[in-house]
C-alpha positions as a Python dict, from the first residue, in 0.01 Angstrom:
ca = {
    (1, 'X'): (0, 0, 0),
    (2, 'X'): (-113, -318, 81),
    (3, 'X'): (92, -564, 280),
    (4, 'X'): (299, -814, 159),
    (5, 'X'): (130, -1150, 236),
    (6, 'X'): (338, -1488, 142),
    (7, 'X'): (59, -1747, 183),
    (8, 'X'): (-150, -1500, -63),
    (9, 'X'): (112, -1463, -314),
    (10, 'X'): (218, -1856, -322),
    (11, 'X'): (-147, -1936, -347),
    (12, 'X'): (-171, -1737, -683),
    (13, 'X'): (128, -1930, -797),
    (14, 'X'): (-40, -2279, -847),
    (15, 'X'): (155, -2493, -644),
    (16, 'X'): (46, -2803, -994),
    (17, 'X'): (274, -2590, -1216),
    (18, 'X'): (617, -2701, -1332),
    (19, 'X'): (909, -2579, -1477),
    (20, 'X'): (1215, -2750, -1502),
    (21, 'X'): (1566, -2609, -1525),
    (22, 'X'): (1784, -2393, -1291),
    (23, 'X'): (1824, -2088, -1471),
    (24, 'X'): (1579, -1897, -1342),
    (25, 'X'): (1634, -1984, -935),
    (26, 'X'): (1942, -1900, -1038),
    (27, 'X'): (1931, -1586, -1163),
    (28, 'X'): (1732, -1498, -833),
    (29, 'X'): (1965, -1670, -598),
    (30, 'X'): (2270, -1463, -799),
    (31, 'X'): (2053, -1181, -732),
    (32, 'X'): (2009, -1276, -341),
    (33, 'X'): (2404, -1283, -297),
    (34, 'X'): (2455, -1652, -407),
    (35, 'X'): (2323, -1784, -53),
    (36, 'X'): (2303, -2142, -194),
    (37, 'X'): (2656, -2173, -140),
    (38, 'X'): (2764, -2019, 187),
    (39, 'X'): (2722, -2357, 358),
    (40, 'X'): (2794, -2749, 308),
    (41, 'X'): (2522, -2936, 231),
    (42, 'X'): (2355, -3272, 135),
    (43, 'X'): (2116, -3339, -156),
    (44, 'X'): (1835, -3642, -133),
    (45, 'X'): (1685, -3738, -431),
    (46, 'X'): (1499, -4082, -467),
    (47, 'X'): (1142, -4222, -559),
    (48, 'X'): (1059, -4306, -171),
    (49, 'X'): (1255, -4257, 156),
    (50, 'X'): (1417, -3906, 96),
    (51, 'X'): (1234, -3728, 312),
    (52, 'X'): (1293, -3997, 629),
    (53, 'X'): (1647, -4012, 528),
    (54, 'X'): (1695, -3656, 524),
    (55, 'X'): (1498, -3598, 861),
    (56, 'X'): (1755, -3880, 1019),
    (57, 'X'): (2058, -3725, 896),
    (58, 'X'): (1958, -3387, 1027),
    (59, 'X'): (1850, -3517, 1370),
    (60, 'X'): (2199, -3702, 1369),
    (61, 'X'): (2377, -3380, 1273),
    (62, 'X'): (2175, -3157, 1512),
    (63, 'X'): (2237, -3412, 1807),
    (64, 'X'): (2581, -3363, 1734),
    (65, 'X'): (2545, -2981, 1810),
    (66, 'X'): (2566, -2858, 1421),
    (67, 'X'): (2337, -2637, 1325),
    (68, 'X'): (2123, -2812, 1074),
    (69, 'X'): (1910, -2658, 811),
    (70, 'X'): (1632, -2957, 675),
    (71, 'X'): (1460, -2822, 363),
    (72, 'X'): (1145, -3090, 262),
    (73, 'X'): (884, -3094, 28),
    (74, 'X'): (539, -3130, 16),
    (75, 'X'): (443, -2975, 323),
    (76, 'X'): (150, -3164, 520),
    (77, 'X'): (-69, -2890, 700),
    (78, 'X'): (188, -2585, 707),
    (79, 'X'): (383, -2448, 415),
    (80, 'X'): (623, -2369, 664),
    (81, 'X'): (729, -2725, 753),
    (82, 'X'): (937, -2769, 456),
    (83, 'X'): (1170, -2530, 653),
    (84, 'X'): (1326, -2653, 952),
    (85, 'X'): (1627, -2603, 1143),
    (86, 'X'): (1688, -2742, 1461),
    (87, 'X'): (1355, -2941, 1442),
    (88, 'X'): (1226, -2574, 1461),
    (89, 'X'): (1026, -2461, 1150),
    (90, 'X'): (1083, -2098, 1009),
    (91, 'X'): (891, -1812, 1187),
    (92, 'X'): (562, -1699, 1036),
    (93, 'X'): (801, -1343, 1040),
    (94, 'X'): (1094, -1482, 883),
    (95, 'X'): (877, -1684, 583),
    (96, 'X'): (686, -1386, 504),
    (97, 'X'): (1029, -1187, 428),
    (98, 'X'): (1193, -1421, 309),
    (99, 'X'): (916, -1497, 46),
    (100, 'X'): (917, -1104, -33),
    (101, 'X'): (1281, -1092, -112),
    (102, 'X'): (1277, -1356, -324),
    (103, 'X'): (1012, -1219, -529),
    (104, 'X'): (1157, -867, -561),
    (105, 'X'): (1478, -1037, -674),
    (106, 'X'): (1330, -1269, -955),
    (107, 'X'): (1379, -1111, -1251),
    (108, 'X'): (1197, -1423, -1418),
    (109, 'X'): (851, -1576, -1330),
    (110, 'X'): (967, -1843, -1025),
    (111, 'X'): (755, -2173, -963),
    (112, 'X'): (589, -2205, -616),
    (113, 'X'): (853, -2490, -554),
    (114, 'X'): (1094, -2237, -722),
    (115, 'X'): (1009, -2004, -471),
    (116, 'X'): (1030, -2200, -155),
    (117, 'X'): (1348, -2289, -253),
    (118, 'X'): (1500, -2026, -344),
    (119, 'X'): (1409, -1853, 35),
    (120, 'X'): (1490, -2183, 222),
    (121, 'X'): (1840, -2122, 91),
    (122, 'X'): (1833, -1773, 183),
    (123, 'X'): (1698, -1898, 564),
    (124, 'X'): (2002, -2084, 618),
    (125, 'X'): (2212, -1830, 524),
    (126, 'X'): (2097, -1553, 676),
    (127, 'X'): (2086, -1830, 1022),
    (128, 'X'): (2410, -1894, 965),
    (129, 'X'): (2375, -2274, 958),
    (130, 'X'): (2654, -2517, 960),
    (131, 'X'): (2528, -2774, 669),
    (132, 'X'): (2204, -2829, 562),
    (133, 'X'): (2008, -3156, 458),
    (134, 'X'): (1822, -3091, 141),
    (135, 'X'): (1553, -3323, -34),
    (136, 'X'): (1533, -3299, -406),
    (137, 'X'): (1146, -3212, -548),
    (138, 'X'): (1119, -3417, -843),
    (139, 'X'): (1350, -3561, -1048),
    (140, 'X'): (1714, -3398, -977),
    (141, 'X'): (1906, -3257, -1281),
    (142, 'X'): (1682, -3018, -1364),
    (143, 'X'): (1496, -2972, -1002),
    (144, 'X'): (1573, -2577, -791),
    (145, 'X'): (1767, -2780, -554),
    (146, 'X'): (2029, -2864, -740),
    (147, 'X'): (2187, -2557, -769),
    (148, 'X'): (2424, -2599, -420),
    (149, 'X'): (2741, -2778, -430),
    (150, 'X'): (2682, -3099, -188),
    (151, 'X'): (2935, -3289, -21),
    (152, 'X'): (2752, -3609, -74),
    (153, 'X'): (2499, -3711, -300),
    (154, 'X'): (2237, -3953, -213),
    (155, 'X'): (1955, -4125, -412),
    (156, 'X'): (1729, -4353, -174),
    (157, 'X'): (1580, -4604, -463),
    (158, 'X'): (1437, -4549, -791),
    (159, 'X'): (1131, -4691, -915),
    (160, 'X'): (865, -4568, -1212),
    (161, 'X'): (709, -4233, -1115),
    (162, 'X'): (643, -3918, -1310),
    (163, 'X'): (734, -4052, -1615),
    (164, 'X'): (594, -3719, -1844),
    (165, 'X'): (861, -3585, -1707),
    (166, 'X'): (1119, -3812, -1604),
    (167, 'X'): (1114, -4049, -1860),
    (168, 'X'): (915, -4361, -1931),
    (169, 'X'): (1211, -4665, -1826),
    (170, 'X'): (1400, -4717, -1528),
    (171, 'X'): (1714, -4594, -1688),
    (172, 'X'): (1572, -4253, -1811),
    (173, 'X'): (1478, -4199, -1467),
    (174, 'X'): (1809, -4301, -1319),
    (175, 'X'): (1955, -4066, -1549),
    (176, 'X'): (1725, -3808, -1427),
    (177, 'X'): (1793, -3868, -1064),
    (178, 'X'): (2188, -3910, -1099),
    (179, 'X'): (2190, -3531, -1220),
    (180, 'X'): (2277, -3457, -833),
    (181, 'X'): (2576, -3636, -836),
    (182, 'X'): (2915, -3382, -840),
    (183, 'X'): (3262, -3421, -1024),
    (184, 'X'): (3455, -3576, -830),
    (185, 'X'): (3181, -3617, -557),
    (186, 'X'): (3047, -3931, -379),
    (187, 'X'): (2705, -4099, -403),
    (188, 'X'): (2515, -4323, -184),
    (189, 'X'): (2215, -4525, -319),
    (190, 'X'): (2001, -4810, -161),
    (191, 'X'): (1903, -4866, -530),
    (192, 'X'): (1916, -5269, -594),
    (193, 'X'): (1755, -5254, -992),
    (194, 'X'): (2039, -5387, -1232),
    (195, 'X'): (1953, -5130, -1515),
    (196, 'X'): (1938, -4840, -1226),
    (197, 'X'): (2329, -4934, -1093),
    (198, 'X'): (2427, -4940, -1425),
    (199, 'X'): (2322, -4565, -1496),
    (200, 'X'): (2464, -4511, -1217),
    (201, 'X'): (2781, -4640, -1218),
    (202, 'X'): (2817, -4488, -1584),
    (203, 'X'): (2742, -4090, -1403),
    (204, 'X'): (3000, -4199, -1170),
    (205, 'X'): (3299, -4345, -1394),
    (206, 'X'): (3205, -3987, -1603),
    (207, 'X'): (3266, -3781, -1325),
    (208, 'X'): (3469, -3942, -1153),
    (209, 'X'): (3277, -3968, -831),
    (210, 'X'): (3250, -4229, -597),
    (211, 'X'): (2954, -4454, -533),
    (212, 'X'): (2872, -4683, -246),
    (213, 'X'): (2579, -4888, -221),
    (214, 'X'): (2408, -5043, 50),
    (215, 'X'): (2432, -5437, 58),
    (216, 'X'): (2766, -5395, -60),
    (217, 'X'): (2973, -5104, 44),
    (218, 'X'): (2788, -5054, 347),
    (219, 'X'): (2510, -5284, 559),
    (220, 'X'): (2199, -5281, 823),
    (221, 'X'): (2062, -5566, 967),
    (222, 'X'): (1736, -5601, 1192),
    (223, 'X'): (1861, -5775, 1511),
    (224, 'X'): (1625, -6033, 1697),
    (225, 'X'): (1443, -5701, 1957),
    (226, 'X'): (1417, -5526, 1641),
    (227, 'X'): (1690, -5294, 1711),
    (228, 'X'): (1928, -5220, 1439),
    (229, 'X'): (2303, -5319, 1334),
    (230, 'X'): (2520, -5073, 1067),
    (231, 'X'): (2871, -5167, 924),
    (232, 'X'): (2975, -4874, 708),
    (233, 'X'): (3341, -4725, 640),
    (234, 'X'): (3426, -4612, 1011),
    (235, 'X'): (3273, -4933, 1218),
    (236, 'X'): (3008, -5051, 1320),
    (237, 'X'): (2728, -4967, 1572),
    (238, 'X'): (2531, -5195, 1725),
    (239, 'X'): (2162, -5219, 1878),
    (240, 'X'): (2014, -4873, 1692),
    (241, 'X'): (1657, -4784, 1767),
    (242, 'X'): (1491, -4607, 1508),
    (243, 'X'): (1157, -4403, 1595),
    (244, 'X'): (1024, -4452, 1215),
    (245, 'X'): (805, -4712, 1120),
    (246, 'X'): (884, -5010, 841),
    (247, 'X'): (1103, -5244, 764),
    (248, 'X'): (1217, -4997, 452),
    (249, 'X'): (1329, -4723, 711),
    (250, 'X'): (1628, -4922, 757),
    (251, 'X'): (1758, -4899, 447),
    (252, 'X'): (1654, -4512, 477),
    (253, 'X'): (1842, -4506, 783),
    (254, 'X'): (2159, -4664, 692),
    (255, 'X'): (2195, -4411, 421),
    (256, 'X'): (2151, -4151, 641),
    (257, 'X'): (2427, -4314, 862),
    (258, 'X'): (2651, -4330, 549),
    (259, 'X'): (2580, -3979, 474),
    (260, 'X'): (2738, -3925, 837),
    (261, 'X'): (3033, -4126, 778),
    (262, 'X'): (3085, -3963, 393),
    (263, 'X'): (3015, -3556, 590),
    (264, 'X'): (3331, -3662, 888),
    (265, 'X'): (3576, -3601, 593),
    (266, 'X'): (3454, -3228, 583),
    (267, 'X'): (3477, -3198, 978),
    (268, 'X'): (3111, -3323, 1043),
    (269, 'X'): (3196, -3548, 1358),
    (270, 'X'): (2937, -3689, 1548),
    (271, 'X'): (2984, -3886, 1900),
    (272, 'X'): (2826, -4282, 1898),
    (273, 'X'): (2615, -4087, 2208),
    (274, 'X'): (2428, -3809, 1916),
    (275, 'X'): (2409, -4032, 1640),
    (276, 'X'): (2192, -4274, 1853),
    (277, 'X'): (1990, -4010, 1983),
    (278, 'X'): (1948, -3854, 1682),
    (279, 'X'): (1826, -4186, 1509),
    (280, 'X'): (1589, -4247, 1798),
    (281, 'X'): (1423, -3872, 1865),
    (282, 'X'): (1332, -3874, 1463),
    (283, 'X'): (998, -3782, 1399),
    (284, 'X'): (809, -3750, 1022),
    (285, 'X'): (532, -3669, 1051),
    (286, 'X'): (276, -3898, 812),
    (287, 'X'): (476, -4152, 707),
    (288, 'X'): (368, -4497, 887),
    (289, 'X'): (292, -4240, 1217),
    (290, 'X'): (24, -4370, 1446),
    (291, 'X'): (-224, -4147, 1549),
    (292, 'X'): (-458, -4352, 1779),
    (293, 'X'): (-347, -4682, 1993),
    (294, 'X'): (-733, -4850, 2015),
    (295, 'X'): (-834, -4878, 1757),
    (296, 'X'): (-475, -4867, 1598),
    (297, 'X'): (-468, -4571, 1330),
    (298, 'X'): (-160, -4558, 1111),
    (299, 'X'): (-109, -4272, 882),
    (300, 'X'): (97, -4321, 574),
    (301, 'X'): (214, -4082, 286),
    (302, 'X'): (290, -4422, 53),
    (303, 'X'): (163, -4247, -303),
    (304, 'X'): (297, -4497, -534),
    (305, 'X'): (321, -4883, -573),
    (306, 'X'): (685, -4907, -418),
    (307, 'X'): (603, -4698, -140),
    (308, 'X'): (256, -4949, -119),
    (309, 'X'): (459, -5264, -146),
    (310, 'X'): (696, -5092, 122),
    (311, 'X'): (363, -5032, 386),
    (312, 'X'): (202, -5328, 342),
    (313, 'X'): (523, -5569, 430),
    (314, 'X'): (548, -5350, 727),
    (315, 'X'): (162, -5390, 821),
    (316, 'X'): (212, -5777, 868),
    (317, 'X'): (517, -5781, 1026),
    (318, 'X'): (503, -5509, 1272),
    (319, 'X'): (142, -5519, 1386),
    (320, 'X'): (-164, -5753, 1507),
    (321, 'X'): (-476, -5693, 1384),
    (322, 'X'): (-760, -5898, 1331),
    (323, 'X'): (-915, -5693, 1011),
    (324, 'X'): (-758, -5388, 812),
    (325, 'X'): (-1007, -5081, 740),
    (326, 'X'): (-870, -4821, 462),
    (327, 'X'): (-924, -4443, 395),
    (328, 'X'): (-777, -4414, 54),
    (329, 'X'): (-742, -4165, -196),
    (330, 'X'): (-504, -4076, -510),
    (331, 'X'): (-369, -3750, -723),
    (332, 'X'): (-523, -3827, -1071),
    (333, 'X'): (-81, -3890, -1217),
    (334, 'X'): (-7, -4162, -1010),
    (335, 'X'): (-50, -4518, -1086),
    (336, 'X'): (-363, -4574, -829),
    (337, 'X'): (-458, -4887, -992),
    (338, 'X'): (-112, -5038, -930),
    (339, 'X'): (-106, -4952, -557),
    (340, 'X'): (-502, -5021, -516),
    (341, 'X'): (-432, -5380, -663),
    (342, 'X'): (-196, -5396, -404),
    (343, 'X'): (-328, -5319, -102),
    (344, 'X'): (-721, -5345, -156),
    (345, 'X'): (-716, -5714, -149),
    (346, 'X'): (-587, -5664, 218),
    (347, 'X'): (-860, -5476, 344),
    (348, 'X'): (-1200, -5590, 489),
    (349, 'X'): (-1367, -5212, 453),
    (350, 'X'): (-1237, -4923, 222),
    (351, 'X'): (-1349, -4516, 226),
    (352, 'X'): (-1296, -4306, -54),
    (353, 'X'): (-1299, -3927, 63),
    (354, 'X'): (-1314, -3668, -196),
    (355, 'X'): (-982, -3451, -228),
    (356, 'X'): (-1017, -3064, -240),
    (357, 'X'): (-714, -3056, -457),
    (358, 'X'): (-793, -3060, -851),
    (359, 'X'): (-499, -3290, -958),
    (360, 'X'): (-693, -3579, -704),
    (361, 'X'): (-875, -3874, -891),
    (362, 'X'): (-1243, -3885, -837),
    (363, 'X'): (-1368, -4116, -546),
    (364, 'X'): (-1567, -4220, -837),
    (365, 'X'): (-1347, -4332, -1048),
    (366, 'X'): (-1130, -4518, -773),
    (367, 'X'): (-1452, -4689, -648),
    (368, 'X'): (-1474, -4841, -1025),
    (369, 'X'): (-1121, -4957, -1015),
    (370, 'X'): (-1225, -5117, -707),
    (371, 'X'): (-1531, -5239, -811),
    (372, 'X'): (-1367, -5411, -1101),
    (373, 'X'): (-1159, -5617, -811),
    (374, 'X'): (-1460, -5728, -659),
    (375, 'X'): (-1445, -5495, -367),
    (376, 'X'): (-1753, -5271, -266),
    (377, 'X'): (-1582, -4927, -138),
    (378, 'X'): (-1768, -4621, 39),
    (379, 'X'): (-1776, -4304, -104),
    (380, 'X'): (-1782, -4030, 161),
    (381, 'X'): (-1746, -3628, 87),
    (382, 'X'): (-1439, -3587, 317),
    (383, 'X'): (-1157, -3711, 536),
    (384, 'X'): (-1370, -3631, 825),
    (385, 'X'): (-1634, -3830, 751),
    (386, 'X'): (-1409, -4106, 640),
    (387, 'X'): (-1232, -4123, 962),
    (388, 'X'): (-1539, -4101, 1151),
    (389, 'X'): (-1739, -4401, 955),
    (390, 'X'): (-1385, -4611, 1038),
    (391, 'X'): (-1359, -4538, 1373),
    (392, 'X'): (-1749, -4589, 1385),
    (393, 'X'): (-1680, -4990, 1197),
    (394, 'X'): (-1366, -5051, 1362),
    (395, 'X'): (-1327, -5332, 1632),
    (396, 'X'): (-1092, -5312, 1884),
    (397, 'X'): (-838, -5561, 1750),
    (398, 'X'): (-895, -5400, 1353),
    (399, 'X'): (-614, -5188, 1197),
    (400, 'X'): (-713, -4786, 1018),
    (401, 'X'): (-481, -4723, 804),
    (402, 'X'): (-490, -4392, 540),
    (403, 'X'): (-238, -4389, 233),
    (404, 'X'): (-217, -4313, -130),
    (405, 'X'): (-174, -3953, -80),
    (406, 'X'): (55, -3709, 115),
    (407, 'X'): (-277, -3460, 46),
    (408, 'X'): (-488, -3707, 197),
    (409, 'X'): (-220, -3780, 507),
    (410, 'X'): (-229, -3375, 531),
    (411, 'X'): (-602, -3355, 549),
    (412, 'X'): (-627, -3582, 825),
    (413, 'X'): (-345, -3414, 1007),
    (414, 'X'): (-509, -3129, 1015),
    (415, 'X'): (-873, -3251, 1135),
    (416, 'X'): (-814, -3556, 1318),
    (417, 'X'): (-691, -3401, 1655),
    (418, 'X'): (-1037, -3222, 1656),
    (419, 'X'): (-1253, -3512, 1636),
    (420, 'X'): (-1170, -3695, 1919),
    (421, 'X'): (-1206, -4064, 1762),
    (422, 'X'): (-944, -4215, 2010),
    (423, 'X'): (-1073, -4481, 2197),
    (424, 'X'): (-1441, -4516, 2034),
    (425, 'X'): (-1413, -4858, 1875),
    (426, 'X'): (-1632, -5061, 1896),
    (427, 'X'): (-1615, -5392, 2096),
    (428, 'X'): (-1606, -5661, 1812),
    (429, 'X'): (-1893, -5902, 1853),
}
C-alpha cells in the first residue's frame, strides 16, 4: 500500500477551488470529536491586516506564557506555515497525520482550504492549546473557520474584493464579513466606511453583541520616535515598538491590543512586560519585510488597491530613496489596474515576471495596462530574473520593492536567499 503523502493529496485538490458553506467541515470536524471547540479562540476576518493582527495577538498571548495556536492563510513557501503555535510551525510528522485523519473522516468532498482547516483545528487540540488566533479565508459567514465559538470577533477594514463571491457593494461585503460576529459576542473593527459601520452596527443591535471601533472606543497614536501610544478599556500604554512595517500596522496593532483587553474577561491576562515584547518580537513574513539593506529591498504581499494605497503612504514616509524600481505581478481576479494606477506612476523601472500559478494575469497583459499609462515595463520569465535585472539597475540610494501578489512575495521568498543580490548595486553615476 502506498504511503499516505499530504503535500500529494492537497496538490490533487486544486488549492483555486471554492466552496462555501460549513456543512461539510462540519460534518468532518463532528466526525474528528468536535475539536473546533475544545479551546477559546479569536476569529480575524478583514480585506487587509488580518494576518498582522492575528500574528500580534498571538505573539502578545504567547509572551504572556499561553499556549497559542495561529492558524493563517495563504502560506508563502511552506504549506505548513499556516500552522503555528508558539511561533513554531507544525511538524512535517504531525501535518502528514493530521491531513490523513481528516480525509478518512470526510464523509463529503473537503476543499484544500477545507482541509487545512479542518486539521489545524485538530493540531490545537490534540496540543492542548490554551486559545488560538484564527484568520478567516475569504469572506466569513460562509468561510471553514467559522465553525468555532470565538470570544471576540474582529474585522480589520473592509474594502471591494472578491466581489463574485462576496457581493458587488461595500455593504454586501460587510454583511459577508460580519457573519463572524456571535450572539451576544463582541466585535472590534478598524473599519471607518459609513455604509460598512452601518452593517455593522445593524449585525450587532441583532445579536446583541457589542462593537468597539477604533477612533472611537479605543485609540493609537504615532508618537514623535515613531513609537506607539494605545488608550483602550483597561489604560493606556505608552511608547510601543512595533517590528511591522507601515503606518497601517498601527491600526492592525491596536486591534490586536483590543483583542487583548476584550480575551482578560475570559482569564487571558497579560503583564505590560509580554504585551510589549510580544508587539516588538512580531515577525510576518512578506508583508512590507526587507530583505536586503543596500540596495533597500522591501517585500510586500499588498494584492489589492487598499492594501496598495496602504504601501505606498508607508514608502514615502518611512524610507529615503532617490528612485523606486518594481517587480510586480497580479492573480488574473484582482483589480490590477486599480493598484497598477496607483503605484506605477511612482516607479522609475518596472519587471513583470511570469507567475507559475494559472489564476496569475499575463505579464502581457499587465505590460499593456502599463503601456496605456505611458510607462515602458520589462517582461522577464521569472522572479529570478526579475530580481536579478533590479538589483543589476539599482543605485545605491534606489528603493526594490515587489507587491501585487502574496504568490509573487512567495516566489521570491523562496529564491532570493540563493542568489546572493545583497550588496551588488550599483554606484549611481
Amino acid at each position: 500500500m502506498k504511503k499516505f503523502n499530504a503535500i500529494d493529496y492537497l496538490d490533487s485538490l486544486n488549492a483555486n477551488v471554492m466552496h462555501f458553506g460549513l456543512a461539510r467541515v462540519g460534518d468532518a470536524l463532528d466526525r474528528l470529536g468536535r475539536p473546533h471547540l475544545d479551546y477559546p479562540a479569536v476569529l480575524i476576518a478583514g480585506t487587509n491586516g488580518k494576518g498582522s493582527t492575528a500574528a500580534m495577538l498571538a505573539a502578545m498571548l504567547s509572551a504572556a506564557g499561553y499556549k497559542t495556536g495561529l492558524y493563517t492563510s495563504p502560506h508563502l513557501v511552506d504549506v505548513r506555515e499556516r500552522i503555528v503555535i508558539d511561533g513554531r510551525k507544525i511538524s512535517a510528522g504531525d501535518f502528514n497525520d493530521l491531513v490523513f485523519r481528516v480525509r478518512r473522516a470526510a464523509r463529503l468532498p473537503l476543499t484544500y482550504f477545507e482541509v487545512l482547516t479542518a486539521a489545524a483545528y485538530l493540531h490545537f487540540s490534540r496540543q492542548r492549546v490554551d486559545i488560538a488566533v484564527l484568520e478567516v479565508g475569504l469572506g466569513g459567514r460562509l468561510d471553514a473557520t467559522n465553525v468555532c465559538r470565538p470570544l471576540v470577533s474582529v474585522i480589520t477594514n473592509i474594502a471591494l474584493e472578491h466581489t463574485a463571491w462576496l457581493g458587488k457593494t461595500l455593504s454586501a461585503i460587510a454583511r459577508e464579513k460580519a457573519g463572524i460576529i456571535r450572539k451576544d459576542g463582541l466585535c472590534l473593527t478598524a473599519a471607518t466606511q459609513k455604509k460598512v459601520l452601518n452593517v455593522l452596527e445593524t449585525v450587532c443591535r441583532e445579536k446583541n453583541a457589542g462593537l468597539r471601533i477604533l477612533g472611537v472606543d479605543f485609540h493609537v497614536r504615532a508618537d514623535q520616535d515613531g513609537r506607539l501610544t494605545y488608550r483602550g478599556s483597561l489604560g493606556s500604554l505608552r511608547g510601543l515598538e512595533i517590528s511591522l512595517s507601515g503606518d497601517h500596522q498601527r491600526k492592525n496593532a491596536a486591534l490586536a491590543l483590543a483583542a487583548l483587553e476584550a480575551v482578560t474577561a475570559s482569564g487571558f491576562v497579560a503583564p505590560e512586560a509580554a504585551i510589549r515584547r510580544g508587539l516588538k518580537k512580531t515577525r510576518w513574513a512578506g508583508r512590507g519585510e526587507i530583505l536586503c539593506p543596500k540596495p533597500l529591498f522591501v517585500l510586500d504581499g499588498a494584492h489589492n488597491p487598499a492594501g496598495v494605497r496602504a504601501l505606498c503612504r508607508s514608502l514615502g514616509k518611512q524610507y529615503a530613496f532617490d528612485r523606486l524600481i518594481l517587480i510586480f505581478a497580479a492573480l488574473a481576479d484582482k483589480d490590477y489596474p486599480s493598484m497598477l494606477a496607483r503605484i506605477a506612476p511612482e516607479a522609475h523601472r518596472i519587471y513583470l515576471p511570469r507567475l507559475s500559478v494559472s489564476r496569475a494575469v499575463s505579464p502581457e497583459h499587465l505590460a499593456d495596462v502599463l503601456r496605456s499609462m505611458k510607462k515602458k515595463p520589462v517582461i522577464v520569465e521569472t522572479t529570478g530574473q526579475a530580481m536579478k535585472q533590479a538589483f543589476a539597475r539599482a543605485g545605491r540610494g534606489d528603493l526594490i520593492v515587489a507587491a501585487g501578489s502574496l504568490y509573487l512575495a512567495g516566489d521570491i521568498k523562496q529564491t532570493f536567499s540563493q542568489m546572493h543580490l545583497c550588496g551588488k548595486a550599483k554606484r549611481a553615476k
